[in-house]
C-alpha positions in Angstrom: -84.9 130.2 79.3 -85.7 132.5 76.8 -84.8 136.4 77.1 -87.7 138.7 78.6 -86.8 142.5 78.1 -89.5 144.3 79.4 -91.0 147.0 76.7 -93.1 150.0 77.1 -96.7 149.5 76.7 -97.4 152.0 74.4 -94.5 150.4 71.9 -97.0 149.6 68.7 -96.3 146.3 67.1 -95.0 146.1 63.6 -93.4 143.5 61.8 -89.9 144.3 63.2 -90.6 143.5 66.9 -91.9 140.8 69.0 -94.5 141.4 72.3 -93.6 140.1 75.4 -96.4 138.6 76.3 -98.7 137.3 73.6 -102.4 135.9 74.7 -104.3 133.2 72.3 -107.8 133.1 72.9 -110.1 130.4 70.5 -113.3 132.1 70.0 -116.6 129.6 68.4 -119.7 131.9 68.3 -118.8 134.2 71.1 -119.9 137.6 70.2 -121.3 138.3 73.7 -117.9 137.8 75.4 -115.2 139.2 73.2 -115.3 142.8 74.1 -116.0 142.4 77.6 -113.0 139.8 77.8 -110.9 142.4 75.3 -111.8 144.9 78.0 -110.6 142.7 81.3 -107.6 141.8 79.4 -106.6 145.1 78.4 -107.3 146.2 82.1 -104.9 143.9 83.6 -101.7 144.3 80.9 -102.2 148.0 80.8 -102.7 148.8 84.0 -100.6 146.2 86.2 -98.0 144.7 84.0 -97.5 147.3 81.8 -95.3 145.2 79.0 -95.9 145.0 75.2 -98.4 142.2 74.4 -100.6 141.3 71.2 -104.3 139.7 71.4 -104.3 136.7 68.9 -108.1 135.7 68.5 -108.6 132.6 66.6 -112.3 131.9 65.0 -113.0 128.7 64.7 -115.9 128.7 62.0 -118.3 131.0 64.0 -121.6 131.6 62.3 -122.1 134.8 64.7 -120.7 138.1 64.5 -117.9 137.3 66.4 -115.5 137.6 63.5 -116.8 141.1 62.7 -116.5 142.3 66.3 -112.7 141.2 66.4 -112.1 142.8 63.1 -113.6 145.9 64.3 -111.4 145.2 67.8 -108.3 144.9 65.7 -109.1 148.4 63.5 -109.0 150.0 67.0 -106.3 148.2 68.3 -103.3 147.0 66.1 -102.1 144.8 69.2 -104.9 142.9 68.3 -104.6 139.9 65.7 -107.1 137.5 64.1 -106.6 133.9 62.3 -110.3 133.0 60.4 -110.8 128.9 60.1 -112.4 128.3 56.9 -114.9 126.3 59.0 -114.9 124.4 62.3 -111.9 121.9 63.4 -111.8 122.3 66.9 -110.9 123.9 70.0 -107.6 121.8 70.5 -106.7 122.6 66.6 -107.7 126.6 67.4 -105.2 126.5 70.3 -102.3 125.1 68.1 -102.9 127.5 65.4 -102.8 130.5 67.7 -99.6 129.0 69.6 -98.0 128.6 65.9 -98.9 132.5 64.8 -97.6 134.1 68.6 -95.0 136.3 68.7 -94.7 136.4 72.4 -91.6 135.6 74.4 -94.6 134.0 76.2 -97.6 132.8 75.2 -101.1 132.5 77.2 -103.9 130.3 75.8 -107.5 131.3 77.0 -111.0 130.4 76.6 -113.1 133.8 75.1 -116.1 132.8 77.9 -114.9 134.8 80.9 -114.3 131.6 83.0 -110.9 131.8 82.8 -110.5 134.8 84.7 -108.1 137.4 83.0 -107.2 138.9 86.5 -105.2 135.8 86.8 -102.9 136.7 83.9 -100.6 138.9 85.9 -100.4 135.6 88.4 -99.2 133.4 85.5 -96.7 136.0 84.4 -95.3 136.8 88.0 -94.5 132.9 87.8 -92.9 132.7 85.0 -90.9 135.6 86.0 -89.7 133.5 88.6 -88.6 131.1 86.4 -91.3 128.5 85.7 -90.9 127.9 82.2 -94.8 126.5 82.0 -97.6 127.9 84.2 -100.6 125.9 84.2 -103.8 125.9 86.0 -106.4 123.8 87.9 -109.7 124.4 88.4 -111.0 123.5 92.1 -114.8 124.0 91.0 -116.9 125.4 87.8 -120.0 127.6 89.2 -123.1 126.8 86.9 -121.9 123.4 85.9 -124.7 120.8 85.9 -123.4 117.3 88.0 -123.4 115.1 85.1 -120.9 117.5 83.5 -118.8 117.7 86.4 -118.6 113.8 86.9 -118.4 113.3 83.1 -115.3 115.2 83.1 -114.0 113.7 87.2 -113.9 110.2 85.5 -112.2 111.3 82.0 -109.5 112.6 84.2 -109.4 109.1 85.8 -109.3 107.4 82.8 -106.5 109.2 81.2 -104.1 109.4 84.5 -105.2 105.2 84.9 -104.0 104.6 81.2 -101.5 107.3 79.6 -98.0 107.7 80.4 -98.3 111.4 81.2 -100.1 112.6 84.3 -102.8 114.9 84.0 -103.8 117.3 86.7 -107.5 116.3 87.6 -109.5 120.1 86.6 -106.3 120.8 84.5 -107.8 123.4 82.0 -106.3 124.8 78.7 -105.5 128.2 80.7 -102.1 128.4 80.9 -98.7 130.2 80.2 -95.7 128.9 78.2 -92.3 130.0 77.7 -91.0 130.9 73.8 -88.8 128.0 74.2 -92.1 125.5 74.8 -94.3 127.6 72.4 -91.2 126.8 69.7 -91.3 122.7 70.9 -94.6 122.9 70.3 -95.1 124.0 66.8 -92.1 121.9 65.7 -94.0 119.0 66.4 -95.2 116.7 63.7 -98.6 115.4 65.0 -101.8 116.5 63.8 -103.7 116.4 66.2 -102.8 117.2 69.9 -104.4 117.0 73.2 -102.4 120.3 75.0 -102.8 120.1 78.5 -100.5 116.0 77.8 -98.0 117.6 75.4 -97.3 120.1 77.8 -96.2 117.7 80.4 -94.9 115.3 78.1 -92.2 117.9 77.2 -91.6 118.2 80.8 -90.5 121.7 81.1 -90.0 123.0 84.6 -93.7 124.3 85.6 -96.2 124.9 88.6 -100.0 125.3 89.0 -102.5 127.3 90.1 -105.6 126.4 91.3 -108.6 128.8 90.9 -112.2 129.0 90.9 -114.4 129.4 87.4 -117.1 131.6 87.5 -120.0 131.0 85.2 -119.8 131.7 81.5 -120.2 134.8 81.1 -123.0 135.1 78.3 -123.9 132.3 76.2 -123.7 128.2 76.3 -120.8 126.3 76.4 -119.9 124.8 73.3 -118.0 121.4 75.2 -120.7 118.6 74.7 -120.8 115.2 76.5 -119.7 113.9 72.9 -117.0 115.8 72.4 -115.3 115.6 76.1 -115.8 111.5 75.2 -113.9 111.9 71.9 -111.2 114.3 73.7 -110.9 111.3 76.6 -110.6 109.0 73.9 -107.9 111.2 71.9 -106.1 111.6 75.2 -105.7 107.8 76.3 -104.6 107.1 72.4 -101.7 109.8 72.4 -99.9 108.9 75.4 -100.9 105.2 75.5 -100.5 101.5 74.4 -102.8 100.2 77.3 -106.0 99.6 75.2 -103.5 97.5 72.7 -102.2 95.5 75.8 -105.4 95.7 77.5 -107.1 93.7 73.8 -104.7 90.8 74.3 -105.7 90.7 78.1 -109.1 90.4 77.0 -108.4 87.9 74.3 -106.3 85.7 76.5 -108.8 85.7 79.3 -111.7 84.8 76.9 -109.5 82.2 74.8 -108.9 80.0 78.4 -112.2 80.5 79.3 -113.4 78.7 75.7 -110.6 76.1 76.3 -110.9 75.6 79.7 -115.1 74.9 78.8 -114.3 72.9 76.0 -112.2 70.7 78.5 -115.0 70.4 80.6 -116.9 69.0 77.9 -114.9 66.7 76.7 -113.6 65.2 80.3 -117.9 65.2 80.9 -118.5 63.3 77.8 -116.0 60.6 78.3 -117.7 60.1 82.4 -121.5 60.7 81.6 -122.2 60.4 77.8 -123.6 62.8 75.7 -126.6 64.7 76.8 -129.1 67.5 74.7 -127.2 70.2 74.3 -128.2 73.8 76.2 -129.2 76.9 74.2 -128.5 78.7 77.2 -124.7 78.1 77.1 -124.4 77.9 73.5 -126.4 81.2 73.8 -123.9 82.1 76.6 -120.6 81.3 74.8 -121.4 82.8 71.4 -122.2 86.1 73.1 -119.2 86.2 75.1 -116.8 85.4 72.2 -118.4 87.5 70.2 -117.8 90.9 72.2 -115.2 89.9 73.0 -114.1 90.3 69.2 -115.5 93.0 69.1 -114.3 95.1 71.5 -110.4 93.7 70.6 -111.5 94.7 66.9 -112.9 97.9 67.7 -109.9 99.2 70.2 -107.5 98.1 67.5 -109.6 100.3 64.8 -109.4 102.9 66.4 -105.5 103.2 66.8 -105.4 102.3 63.0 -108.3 105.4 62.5 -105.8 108.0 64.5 -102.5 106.2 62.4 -105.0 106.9 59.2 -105.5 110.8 59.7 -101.9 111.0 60.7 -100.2 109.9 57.6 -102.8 111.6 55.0 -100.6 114.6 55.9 -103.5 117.0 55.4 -103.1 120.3 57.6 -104.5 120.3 60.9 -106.2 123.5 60.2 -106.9 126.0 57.2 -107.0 129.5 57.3 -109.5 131.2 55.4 -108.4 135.1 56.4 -106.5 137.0 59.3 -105.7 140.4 60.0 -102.3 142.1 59.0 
């Protein structure tokens, strides 16, 4: 476990000394949310927990005014930091650079929308004080989320627990607190790309959850499309899973007896009746069949060899265009 010395709230930050507790919040055009989250935070570390901390916003290409209202937040407030994408890669990639630039003995990841509620930080931090080395948290219910959404997401849950390795807690959400030694696992991996809430588990750090209730965003829309909660399913199976590879040569098998098991048929039929005109309808039949079939073996496998592909380019996950001092 790492060591957690409690500090003076009023201790500034400088280059010499690390916060206790440092929060990472990813931030796509949110200019309506940041000071009123800024504000909550600063409420609850202040005022309840009363340790050193640092604010470590991370823009992920907004086209708003969000990066000039954290800029303007951090010449207020040096506890405040700020990492600049030079455009958008991605909430995931936003977490991982703000987990790589904390200071924190811990480290909190939050969404800047207000539905992960900041009174809940000096829940996560009582836990790890008890020892939990990860903190994590589950969401029982989202107010304001439409149905489709919220079965969307039920059955990408599903999908991932029925396939990966690593178990997923269904509402899991990217709210959560880690201990320095997880935060320093974390950056020393090698992968480009990482679906969070399974490499936390995959480490396998002692950890609990807690389950709360998110309100409604708090000013403007959410930026999670149905698209892009596919593509992070997809990502998620693919990272801690073989089962679509092993689930291809099911398929195949299946749809290779079932060709020779016809052709059999055939050929046992021709030698009893004769030859008869042949039906478009199973011709039809089979060469659809065998066709998908291909195709769906072809396009599982391409996609493995599309993640192996942006692995081994080596490009950096993420580039930073500016950040605060």
């Amino acid at each position: 476990m790492s060591s957690r010395v409690d500090t003076d709230i009023t201790a500034k930050l400088d280059g010499n000394s690390d916060p206790e507790l440092s929060i990472v919040v990813p931030v796509l055009n949110e200019q309506e949310n940041i000071r009123e989250l800024f504000d909550q935070i600063l409420k609850v570390v202040e005022n309840n927990l009363k340790v050193s901390f640092e604010l470590l916003f991370v823009d992920d290409g907004s086209r708003d005014r969000s990066w000039e209202i954290i800029c303007a937040l951090h010449d207020d407030d040096a506890r405040v930091r700020a990492i600049r994408f030079s455009r958008n890669f991605g909430h995931q990639t936003a977490l991982k650079a703000g987990i790589d630039s904390a200071n924190g003995a811990a480290v909190i990841t939050m969404d800047a929308d207000l539905q992960h509620p900041p009174a809940m930080i000096e829940t996560l931090y009582a836990k790890w004080k008890e020892g939990f080395e990860v903190v994590n948290t589950a969401k029982q219910d989202t107010k304001g989320l439409g149905f489709i959404k919220k079965t969307f997401t039920k059955m990408g849950y599903f999908i991932i627990n029925l396939l990966a390795e690593v178990r997923i807690e269904p509402g899991a959400a990217d709210f959560r607190l880690m201990d320095r030694r997880v935060v320093d696992y974390i950056r020393g991996l090698g992968e480009g790309q990482l679906l969070l809430r399974g490499i936390v588990n995959w480490l396998g750090f002692s950890s609990t959850t807690l389950e709360y209730v998110a309100e409604a965003r708090f000013a403007g829309k959410s930026k999670y499309t149905l698209r892009q909660l596919t593509s992070l399913v997809l990502w998620g199976v693919m990272s801690f899973s073989g089962a679509p590879l092993r689930l291809s040569v099911y398929v195949g098998f299946t749809a290779a007896s079932l060709g020779f098991g016809y052709g059999l048929f055939l050929t046992i039929r021709w030698f009893l009746v004769g030859v008869d005109i042949p039906g478009w309808t199973t011709t039809s039949a089979l060469i659809l069949f065998f066709s998908g079939t291909i195709l769906l073996v072809l396009g599982i496998i391409g996609e493995y060899i599309a993640k192996i592909y942006d692995e081994i380019k080596g490009r950096p996950p993420y580039v930073i265009a500016e950040k605060t001092k």
